[in-house]
C-alpha positions as CSV (number, residue, x, y, z in Angstrom):
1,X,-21.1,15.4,9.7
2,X,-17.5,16.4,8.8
3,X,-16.4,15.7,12.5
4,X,-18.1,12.4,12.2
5,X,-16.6,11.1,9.2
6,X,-13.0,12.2,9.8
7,X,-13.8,10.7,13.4
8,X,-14.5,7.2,11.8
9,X,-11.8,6.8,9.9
10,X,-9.3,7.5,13.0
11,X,-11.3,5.1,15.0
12,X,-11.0,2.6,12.3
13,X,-7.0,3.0,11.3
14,X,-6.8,2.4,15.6
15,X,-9.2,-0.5,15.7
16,X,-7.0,-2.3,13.1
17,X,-3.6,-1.7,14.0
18,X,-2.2,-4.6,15.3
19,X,-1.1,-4.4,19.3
20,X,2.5,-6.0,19.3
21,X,5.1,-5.9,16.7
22,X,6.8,-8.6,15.6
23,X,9.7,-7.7,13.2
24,X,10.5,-10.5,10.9
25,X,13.0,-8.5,8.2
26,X,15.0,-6.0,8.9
27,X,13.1,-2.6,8.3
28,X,14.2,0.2,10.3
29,X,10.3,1.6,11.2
30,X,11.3,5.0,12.0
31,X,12.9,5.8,8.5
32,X,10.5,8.2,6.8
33,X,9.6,6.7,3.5
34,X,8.4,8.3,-0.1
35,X,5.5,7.3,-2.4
36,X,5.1,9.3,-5.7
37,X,2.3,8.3,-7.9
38,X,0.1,8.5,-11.0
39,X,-3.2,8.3,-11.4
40,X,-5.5,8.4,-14.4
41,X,-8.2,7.4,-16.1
42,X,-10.2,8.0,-19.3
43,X,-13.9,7.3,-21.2
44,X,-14.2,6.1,-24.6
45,X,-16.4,9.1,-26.2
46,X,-19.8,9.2,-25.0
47,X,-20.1,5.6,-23.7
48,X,-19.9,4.4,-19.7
49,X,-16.6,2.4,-20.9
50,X,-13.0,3.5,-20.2
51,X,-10.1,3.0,-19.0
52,X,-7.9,3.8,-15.5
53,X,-4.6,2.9,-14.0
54,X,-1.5,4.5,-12.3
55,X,2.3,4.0,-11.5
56,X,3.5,4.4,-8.0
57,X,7.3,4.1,-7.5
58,X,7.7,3.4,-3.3
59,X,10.8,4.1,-1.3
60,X,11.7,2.8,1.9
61,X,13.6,6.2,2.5
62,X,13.1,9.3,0.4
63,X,13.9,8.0,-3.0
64,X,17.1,5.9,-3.5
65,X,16.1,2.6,-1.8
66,X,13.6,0.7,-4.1
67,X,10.2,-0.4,-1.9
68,X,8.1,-1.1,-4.6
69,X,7.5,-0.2,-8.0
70,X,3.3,-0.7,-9.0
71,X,1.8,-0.7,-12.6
72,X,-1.8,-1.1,-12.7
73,X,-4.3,-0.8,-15.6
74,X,-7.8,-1.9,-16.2
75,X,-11.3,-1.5,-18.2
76,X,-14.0,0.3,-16.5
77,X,-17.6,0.4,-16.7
78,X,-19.7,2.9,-15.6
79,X,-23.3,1.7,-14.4
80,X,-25.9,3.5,-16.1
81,X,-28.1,5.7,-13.5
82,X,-25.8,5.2,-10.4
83,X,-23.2,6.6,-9.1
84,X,-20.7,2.9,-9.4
85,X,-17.9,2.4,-11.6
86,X,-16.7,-1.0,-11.8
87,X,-13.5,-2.1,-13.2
88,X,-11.4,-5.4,-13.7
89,X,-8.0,-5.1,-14.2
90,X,-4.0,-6.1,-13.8
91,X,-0.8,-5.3,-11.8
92,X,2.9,-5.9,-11.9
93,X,4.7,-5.1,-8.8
94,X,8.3,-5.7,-7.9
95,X,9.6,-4.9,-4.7
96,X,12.5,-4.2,-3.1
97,X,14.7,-5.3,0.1
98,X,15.4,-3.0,2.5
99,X,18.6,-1.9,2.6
100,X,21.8,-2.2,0.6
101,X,20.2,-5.2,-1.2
102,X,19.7,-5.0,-4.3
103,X,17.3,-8.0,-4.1
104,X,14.0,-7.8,-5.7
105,X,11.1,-10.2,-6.4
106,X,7.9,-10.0,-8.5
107,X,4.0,-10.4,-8.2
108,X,1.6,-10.8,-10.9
109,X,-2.3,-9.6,-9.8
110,X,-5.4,-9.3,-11.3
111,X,-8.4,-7.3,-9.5
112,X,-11.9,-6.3,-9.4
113,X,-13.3,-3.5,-7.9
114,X,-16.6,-1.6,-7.6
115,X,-16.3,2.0,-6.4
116,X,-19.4,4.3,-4.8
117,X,-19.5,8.0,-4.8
118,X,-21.7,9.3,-2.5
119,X,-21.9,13.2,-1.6
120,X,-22.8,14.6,2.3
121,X,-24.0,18.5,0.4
122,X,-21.6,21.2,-0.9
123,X,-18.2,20.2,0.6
124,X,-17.7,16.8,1.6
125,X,-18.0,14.1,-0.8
126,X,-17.1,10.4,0.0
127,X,-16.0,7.3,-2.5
128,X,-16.3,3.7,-1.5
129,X,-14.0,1.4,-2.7
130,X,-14.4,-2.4,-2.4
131,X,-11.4,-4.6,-4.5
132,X,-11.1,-8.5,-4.5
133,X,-7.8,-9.5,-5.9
134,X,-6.0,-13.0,-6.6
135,X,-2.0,-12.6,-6.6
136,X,0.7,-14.2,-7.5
137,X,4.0,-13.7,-5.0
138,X,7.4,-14.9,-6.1
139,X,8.0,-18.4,-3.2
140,X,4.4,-18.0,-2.4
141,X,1.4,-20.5,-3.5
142,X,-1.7,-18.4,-5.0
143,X,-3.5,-15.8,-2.8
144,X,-6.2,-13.7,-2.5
145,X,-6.9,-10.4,-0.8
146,X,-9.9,-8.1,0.3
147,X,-9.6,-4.7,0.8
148,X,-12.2,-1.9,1.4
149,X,-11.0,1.9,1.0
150,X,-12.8,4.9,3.0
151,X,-12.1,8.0,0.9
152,X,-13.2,11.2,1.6
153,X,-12.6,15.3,0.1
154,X,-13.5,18.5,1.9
155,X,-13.5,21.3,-0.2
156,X,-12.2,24.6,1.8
157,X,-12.1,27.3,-0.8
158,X,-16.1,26.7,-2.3
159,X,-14.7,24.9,-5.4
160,X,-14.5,21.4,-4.8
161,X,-11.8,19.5,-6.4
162,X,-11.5,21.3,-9.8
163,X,-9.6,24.3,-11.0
164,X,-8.5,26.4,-8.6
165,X,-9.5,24.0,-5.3
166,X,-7.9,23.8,-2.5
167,X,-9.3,20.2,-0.6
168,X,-8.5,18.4,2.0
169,X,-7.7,14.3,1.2
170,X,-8.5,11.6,3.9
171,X,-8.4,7.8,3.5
172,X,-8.6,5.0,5.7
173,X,-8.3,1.2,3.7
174,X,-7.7,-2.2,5.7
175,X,-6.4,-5.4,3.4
176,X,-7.5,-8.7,4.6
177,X,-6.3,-12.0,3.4
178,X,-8.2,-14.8,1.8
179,X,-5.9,-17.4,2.0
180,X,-3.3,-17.8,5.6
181,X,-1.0,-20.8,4.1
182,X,1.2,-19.5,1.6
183,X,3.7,-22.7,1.3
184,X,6.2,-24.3,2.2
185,X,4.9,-24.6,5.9
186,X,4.5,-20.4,6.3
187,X,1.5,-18.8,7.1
188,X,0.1,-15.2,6.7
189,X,-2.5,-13.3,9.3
190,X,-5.6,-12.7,8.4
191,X,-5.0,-8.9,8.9
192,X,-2.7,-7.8,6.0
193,X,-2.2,-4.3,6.2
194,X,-4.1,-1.1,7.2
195,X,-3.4,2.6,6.0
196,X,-4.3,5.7,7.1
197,X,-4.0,9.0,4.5
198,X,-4.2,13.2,5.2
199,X,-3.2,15.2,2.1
200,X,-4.0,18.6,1.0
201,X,-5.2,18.6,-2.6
202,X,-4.7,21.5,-5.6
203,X,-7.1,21.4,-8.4
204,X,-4.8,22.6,-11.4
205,X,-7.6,22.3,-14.0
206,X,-11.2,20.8,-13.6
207,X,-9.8,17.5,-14.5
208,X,-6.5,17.5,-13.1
209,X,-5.2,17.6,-9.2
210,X,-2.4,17.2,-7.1
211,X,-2.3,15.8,-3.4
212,X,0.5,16.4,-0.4
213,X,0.4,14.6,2.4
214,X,1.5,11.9,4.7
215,X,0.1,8.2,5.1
216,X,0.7,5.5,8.5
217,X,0.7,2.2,7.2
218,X,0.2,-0.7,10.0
219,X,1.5,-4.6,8.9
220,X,1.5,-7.5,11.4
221,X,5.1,-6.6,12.4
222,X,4.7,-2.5,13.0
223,X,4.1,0.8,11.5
224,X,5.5,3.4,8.9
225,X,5.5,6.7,7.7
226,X,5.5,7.8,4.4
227,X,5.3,11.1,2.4
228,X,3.1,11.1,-0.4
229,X,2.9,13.5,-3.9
230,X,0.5,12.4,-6.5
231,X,-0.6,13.5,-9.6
232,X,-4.7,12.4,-10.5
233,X,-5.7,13.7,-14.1
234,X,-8.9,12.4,-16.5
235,X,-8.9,12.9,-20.1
């Protein structure tokens, strides 16, 4: 089952990557880059409402040039009997040019998402993530985006993903676009973006992890590497 599932989600990050790149700004794709995030969430007492959200501070290189900075927050609701959490929420991202610029523009997003956990026994367990979003670009008219997120942990040590763990991280999501005229006679493809994530995971308390690893994203134009360290914590 395990060779399966890791097998799917390297067929799918190959199915969507885009055959030709065609480089329309000047990003150098063989610069490592660095993604360092937050991630949290929280219930009100006893009741299937809460609250999630994270920060993620992107960097075309290792940490001085500015990809994107990404806070996100939004209510959650926990369906009673099965394992879905649903959640509407917002965003503020402002990204960065590549380079010596220090250019940036802003986009305003709100988002919906359901999320499905589903367990294959002891040491795989698998979320399903499926987020509809309408953004606002600086220069763009309105747009709206699909994504669906395969994410998967494999405990190695007998203990999950809580204190003491040692897990291993995959995810595979593909973005789609909703809308392919964004104004002022451009267009978008319908493919947006596709990433492709291996981490190994610490649990350093039952509610609280951190993840290593390295993600491939894949945009119309090419591909990137980037390093990834995040922190994932509940209270």
């Amino acid at each position: 089952m395990l060779r399966v599932f890791i097998g799917a989600l390297v067929l799918a990050a190959a199915m969507l990557s885009p055959g030709a790149a065609r480089a329309q700004t000047p990003v150098d794709w063989d610069q490592l880059g660095a993604w360092y995030m937050l991630f949290w969430s929280t219930r009100f007492d006893d009741s299937s409402v809460g609250l999630q959200g994270d920060v993620q501070h992107r960097n075309w290189d290792a940490g001085t040039d500015l990809e994107q900075l990404l806070i996100r927050g939004g209510l959650t609701y926990a369906l009673p009997g099965a394992p879905v959490l649903v959640t509407g929420g917002v965003a503020h991202i402002t990204s960065g040019a590549f380079g010596d610029s220090d250019e940036t523009s802003a986009e305003r997003r709100l988002y919906q998402e359901a999320l499905i956990r589903q367990s294959l026994g002891p040491v795989v367990s698998l979320r399903h993530r499926y987020r509809y979003e309408q953004r606002w670009v600086d220069g763009q008219d309105f747009r709206t985006r699909f994504r669906y997120a395969l994410f998967g942990d494999v405990a190695l040590n007998g203990r999950g993903t809580g204190n003491g763990s040692i897990y291993l991280a995959l995810y595979n999501e593909v973005f789609v676009n909703g809308e392919l005229e964004i104004g002022r006679g451009r267009t978008a493809e319908r493919f947006d973006r596709n990433r492709f994530y291996t981490a190994l995971g610490f649990g350093v308390s039952d509610r609280s992890q951190v993840q290593a690893g390295y993600m491939i994203q894949t945009v119309p134009d090419g591909s990137k590497g980037q390093i990834q360290i995040s922190f994932h914590t509940s209270f």
